[in-house]
N, C-alpha and C positions, 0 to 999 in steps of 0.2 A: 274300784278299778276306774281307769281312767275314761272318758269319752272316746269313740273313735274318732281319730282324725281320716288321712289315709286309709285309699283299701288295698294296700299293700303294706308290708312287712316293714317295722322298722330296717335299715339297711346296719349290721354289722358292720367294720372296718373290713375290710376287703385283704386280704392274705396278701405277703409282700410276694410281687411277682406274678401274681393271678392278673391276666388279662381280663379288664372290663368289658361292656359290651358294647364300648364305643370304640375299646383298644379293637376288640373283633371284627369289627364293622368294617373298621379303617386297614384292617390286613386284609380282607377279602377284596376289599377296592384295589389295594394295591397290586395284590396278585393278576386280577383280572385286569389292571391295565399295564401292567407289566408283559405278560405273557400277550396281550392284542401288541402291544408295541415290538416283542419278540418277534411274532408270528409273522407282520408287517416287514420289519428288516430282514429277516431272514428271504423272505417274496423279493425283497428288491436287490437283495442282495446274489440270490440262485439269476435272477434276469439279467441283470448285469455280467456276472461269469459267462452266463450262456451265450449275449451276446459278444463277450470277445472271445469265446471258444468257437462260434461258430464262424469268428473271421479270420482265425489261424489255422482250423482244419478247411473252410472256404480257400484256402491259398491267398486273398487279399485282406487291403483293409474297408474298403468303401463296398460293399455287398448292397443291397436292396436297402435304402433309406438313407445313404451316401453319409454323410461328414455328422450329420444329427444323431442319426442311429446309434454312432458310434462315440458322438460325446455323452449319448444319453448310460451307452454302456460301461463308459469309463466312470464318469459320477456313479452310478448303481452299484459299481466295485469299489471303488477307492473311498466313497461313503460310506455305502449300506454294510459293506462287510467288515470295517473297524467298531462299527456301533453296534451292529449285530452282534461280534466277538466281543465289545466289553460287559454290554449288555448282560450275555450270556454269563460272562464270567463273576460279573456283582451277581448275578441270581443263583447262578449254582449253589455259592457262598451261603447264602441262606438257605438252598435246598438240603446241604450238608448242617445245618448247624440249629435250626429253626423247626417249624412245623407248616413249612411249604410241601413239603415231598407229600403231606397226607392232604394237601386242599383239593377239590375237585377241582380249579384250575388248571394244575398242571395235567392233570389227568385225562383237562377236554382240548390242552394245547397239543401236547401228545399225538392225541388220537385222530385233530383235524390237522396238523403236519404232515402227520405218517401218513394219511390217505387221500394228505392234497398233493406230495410228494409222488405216491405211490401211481394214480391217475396219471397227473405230469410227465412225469416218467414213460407207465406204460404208451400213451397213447402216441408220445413222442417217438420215440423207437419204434411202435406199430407201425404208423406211418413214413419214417425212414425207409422202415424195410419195406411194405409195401411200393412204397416210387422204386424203391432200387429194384426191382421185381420190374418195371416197367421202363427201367432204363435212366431214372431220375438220380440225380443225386441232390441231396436236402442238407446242403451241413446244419441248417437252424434246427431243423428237428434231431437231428443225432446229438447236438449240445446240447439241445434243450432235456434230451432223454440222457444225457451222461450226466448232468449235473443235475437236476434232481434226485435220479438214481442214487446221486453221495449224499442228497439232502434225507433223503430215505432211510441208509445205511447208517447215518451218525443219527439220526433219530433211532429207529429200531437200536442200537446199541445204547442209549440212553433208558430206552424201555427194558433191556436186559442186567444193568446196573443193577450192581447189589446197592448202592448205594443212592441211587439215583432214581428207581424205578416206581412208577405211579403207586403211593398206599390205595387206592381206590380207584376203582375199575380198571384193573391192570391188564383183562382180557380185548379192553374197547374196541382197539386198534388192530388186534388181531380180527374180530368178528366184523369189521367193518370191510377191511382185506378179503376177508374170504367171500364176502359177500359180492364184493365188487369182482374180484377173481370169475364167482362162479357166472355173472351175468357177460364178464368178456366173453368166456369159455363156449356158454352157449350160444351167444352171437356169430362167433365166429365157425365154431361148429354145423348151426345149421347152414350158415352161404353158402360154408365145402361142402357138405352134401346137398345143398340144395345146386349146385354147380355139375354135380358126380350126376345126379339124377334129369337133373335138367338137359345134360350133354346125352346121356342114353335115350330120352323120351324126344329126343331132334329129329328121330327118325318116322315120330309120329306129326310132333307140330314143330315144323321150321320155321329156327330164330329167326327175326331179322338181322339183318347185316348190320355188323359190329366193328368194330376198328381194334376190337380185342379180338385174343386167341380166348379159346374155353378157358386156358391153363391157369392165365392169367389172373383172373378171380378167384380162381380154385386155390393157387399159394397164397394169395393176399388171404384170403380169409384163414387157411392154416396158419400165417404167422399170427394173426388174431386170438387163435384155439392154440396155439402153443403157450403166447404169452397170459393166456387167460386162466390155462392150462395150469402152468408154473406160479400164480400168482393166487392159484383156488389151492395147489398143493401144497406150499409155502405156509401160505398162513392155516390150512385145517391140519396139516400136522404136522410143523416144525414151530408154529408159533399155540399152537393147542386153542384152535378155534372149534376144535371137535368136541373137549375134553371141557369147555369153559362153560361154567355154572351161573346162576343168576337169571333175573329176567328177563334180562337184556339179551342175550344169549338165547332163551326162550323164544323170545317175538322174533328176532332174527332167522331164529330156524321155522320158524311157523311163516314166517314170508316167504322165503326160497319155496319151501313146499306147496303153497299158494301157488305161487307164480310160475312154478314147472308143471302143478296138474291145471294151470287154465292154458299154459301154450300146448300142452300134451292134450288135454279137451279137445279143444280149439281147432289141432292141428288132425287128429282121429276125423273130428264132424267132419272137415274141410274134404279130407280123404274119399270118406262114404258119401259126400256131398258130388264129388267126382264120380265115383261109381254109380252112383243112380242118375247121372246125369248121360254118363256112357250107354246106359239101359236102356231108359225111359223116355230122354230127352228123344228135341231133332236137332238140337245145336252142332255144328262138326266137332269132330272128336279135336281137333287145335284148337278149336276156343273150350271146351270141358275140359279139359287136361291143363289146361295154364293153370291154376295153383298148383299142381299136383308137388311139383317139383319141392319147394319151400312148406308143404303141408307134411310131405314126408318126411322131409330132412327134420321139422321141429317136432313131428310127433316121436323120432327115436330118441333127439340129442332132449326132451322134456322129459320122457320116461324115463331115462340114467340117471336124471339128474333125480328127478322123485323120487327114484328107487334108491338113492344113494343117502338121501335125507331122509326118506321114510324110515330107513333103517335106523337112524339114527335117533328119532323121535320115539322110538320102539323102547329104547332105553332111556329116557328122561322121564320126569316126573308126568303126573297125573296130567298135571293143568296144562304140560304143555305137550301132551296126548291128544288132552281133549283140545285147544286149541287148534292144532293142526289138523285133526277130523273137521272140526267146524269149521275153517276153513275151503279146504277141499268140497264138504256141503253146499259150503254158500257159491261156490267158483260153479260146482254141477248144477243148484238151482238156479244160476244165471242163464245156463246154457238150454234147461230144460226151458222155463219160463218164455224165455226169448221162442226156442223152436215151437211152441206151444204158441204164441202172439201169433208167428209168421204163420201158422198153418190156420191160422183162423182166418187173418187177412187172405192168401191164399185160395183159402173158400170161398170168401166176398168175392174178389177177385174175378171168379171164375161164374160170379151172378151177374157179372156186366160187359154188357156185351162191345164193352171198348175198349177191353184190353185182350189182346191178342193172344190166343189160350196155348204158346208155349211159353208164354213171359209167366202165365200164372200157377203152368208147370213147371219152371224154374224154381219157382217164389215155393212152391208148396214140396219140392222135394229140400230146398234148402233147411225149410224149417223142418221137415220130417230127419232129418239129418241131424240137428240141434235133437232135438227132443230124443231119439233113440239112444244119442252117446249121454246127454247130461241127466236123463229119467234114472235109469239104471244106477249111475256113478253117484248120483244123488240120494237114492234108497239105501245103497251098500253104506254109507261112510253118517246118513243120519239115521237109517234103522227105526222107520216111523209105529212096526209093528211091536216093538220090543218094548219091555215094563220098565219105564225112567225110573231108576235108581231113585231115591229122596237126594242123597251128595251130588247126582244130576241136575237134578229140578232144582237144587237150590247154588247151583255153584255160578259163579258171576258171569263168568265168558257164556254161557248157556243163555243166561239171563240179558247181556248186552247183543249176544246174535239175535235173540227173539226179539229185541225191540229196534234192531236196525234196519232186522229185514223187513217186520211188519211196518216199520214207522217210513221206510222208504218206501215200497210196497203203496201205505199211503198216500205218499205224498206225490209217486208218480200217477195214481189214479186220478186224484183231483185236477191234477194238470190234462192229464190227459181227457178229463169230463171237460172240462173247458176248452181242450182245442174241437170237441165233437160238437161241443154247444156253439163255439164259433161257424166251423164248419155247415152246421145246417143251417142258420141262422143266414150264416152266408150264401148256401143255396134257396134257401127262401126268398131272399131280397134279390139273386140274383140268377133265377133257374136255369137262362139258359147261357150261362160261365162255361168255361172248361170242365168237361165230366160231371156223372150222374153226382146223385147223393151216396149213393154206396162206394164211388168209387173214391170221393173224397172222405168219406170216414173209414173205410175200411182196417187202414192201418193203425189210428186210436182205437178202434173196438177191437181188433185184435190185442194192442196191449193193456186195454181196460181189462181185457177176458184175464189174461195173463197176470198183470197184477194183484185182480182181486182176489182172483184162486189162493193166489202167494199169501195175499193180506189175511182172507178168513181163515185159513191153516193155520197160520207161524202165532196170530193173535189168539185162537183155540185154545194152542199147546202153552202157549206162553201163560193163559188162567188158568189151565191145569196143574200146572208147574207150580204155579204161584200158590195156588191152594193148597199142594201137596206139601210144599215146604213148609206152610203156615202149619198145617195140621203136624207135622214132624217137630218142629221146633220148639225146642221144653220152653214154659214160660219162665221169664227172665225175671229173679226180684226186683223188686223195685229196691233205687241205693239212694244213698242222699246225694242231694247234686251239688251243694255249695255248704262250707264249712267256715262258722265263724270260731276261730281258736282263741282263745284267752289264755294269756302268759303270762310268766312274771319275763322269764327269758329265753331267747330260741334261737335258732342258728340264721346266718343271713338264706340259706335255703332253704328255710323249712315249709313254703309252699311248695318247691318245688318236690321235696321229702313225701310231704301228705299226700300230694295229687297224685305221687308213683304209690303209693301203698292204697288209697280208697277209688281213685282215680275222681276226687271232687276237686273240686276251684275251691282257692284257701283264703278266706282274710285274717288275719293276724292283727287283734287287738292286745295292747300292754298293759296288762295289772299292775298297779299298785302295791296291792296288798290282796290277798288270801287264792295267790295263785301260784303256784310251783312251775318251776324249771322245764323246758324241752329239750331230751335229747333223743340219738337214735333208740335205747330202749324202749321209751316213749312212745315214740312213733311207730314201732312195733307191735303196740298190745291195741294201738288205734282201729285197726279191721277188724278186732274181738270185740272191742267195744261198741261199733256200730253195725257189726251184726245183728240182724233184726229191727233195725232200724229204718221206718219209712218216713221220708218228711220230705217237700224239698229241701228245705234247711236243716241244721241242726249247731247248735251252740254246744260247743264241747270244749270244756274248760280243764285243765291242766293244772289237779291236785297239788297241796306241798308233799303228799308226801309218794307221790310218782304215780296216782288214781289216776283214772279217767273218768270224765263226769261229762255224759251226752244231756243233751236236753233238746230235745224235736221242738220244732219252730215250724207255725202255719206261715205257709205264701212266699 
């Protein structure tokens, strides 16, 4: 047999028509800047329209920015939108005819059109109708919302293309929408009610004087909740952003869920935060009651929406179960932790006698307020009494929370040892500064207190875990890691062939003489053969007469 040269596979003549891997190369390149030059003309092209729409429905030609504005909008059209059109028209061409329509490419030009369109649009028209609410009229913003709107709609019909429509990740654009949808929705939701409530509670603490009516903010914010509204229903079920699989889809829904139980958190603590202030405090009831209005209004419009995606998580797989639990955990032991710091601080607080002991009744019902809503919500959704599963202890997201929270947990501790080490250090050299010693570290020793708790717990569970997995996990045999093949003859992929069937790295050395052919049968009986087999290496030579011949190699 011959010496090795190369440690790779002689190369076979390459199949007429088979793209190389520099043919490959050179098509991904081309896509991606194809589709950025797309994306680009298409932008200058919607600006340009908008701007000479919004000087025909304006009634004039010279609007805000006078003779420039307007040569800038005639170039953006009479440019951007023949080159953008041909553009379009050579790539279609290959989208029909090629193996564009399956590049991820198109698939992320797609999805950042449709929901830089879809934004564009909405906010545009938000803001229309808003001013026209207040008496304004905006024609920039209604052209800017009518022609995106079409930049939207010829998109979105390019996504529903039998022919047209993204091989890969066909959902994107959809979960992107819905996601954007549900954050309008809720924005706009809580200002109305936080408006509704706010106008009721006048009778306790009177606004200051406004140049608005109450009403005022109240429609603005429903046009907000309408269009947010119709832009969360749209895409979760006419574009099946409910219905769409994958992981992408997963983490999406495990973020909504996140972010409606930390505003619904958030907005409960703030509530009872208010109530113990009404009680306990001596502050007037108008200065206790200002959150009240916007605590209420987020704490119902966060529970609907949790409740809406909870449900929804209910029916998804395992992982993205547990995700969303461990989310909601990590959101409740933020909230715990925190209220936990303040009431420690709060106690200092109230050891020094230079800070005024309703400021330190403030400080200590805030934090009793945190800890009450996030301890509880925190127990329910991590369940620290219950026997961890082994598919628990060893599943990854399990294993990334414990090391984010303990590894942050860390890291704010240390920091926080060093602003107490400053601090003292500072009132040593400087005793008689502003405020004792207590009163200057009180708030790092509150969230030292706080952290470490967090730290020594999450790091606990997390060697627990870690041990239970080990002790679960069947030992694995040992395989060969790297395969030297001897041939007489063998296909131009037959590393790639061997590495799918034993999963080893392949060198491909050429026999001369007393070694036989590789084909896919071959390659077949290759994992029978290296059965049993521990080495890092192994020389395995390829019979004439279709044998397998292993041979274990040290080092």
């Amino acid at each position: 047999m011959s010496a090795p040269g190369a440690s790779s596979a002689p190369s076979a003549p390459a199949a007429p028509g088979a793209p190389t891997a520099s043919g490959r190369a050179q098509g991904v390149v081309r896509r991606v800047l194809v589709f950025l030059i797309l994306f680009a003309l298409v932008v200058i092209a919607a600006i340009g329209l908008s701007g000479l729409l919004e000087r025909a429905i304006g009634g004039t030609i010279t609007l805000a920015g006078g003779t420039a504005a307007l040569a800038q909008s005639l170039a953006f059209t009479f440019i951007g939108v023949p080159l953008a059109g041909l553009l379009w028209w050579w790539e279609r061409r290959r989208l029909l005819d090629s193996d564009d329509r399956a590049s991820l490419a198109w698939s992320l030009y797609l999805a950042a059109m449709s929901t830089t369109a879809l934004v564009t649009a909405t906010v545009a028209l938000g803001s229309a109708a808003a001013a026209g609410i207040e008496g304004r009229w905006r024609p920039g913003d209604l052209a800017t919302g009518v022609v995106w709107a079409g930049v939207w709609f010829w998109h979105r019909s390019l996504r529903r293309s039998e022919r047209l429509s993204p091989a890969r990740l066909p959902g994107l654009s959809a979960i992107l929408g819905w996601v954007y949808g549900v954050g309008v929705f809720a924005t706009g939701a809580i200002a109305a009610l936080a408006a509704l409530v706010g106008e009721a509670l006048a009778v306790v603490a009177v606004p200051l004087a406004s140049s608005q009516q109450w009403w005022v903010p109240l429609l603005q914010s429903l046009v907000w909740t309408a269009l947010g509204g119709l832009v969360w229903w749209w895409h979760w079920r006419r574009e099946g952003a409910r219905s769409a699989s994958g992981a992408f889809a997963g983490v999406a829904l495990v973020i909504v869920v996140g972010a409606a139980a930390a505003a619904t958190l958030f907005a409960i603590g703030t509530v009872l935060f208010v109530l113990l202030r009404l009680v306990f405090d001596t502050a007037p009831a108008a200065e206790a009651i200002e959150p009240l209005d916007r605590a209420i209004a987020a704490a119902l419009v966060g529970g609907i929406v949790w409740v809406i995606h909870a449900r929804v998580v209910a029916e998804r797989t395992d992982a993205t179960r547990r995700g969303a639990r461990l989310v909601v955990s990590a959101v409740a032991l933020i909230g715990a932790a925190s209220g936990f710091g303040v009431v420690v601080n709060a106690l200092l607080a109230a050891l020094t006698p230079t800070l005024a002991g309703d400021n330190a009744r403030t400080l200590l019902l805030g934090g009793l307020s945190a800890l009450v809503i996030g301890l509880p919500v925190w127990w329910i959704a991590w369940r620290p009494g219950r026997a961890v599963p082994v598919e628990d202890a060893a599943s990854t997201a399990r294993r990334v929370y414990l090391v984010a929270v303990f590894g942050a947990s860390a890291i704010t501790a240390i920091v926080t040892l060093l602003i107490i080490g400053y601090r003292i250090f500072e009132f040593v050299l400087d005793p008689g500064g502003a405020g004792g010693l207590i009163e200057r570290i009180r708030g790092p020793v509150g969230l030292l207190a706080a952290t470490g708790i967090v730290f020594a717990y999450h790091f606990a569970v997390w060697r627990r875990d870690r041990a239970l997995a080990q002790e679960a996990a069947p030992e694995r045999p040992r395989r060969v890691g790297r395969i030297v093949l001897v041939a007489a003859t063998a296909p131009a992929d037959i590393a790639e062939r061997v590495k799918a069937a034993t999963a080893a790295s392949v060198v491909l050395w050429q026999a001369t003489d007393g070694a036989g052919p590789v084909d896919d049968a071959w390659v077949a009986r290759l994992p029978a053969a290296l059965e049993g087999v521990s080495a890092p290496r192994a020389l395995v030579v390829a019979e004439p007469d279709g044998g397998v011949r292993v041979i274990p190699l040290a080092g």
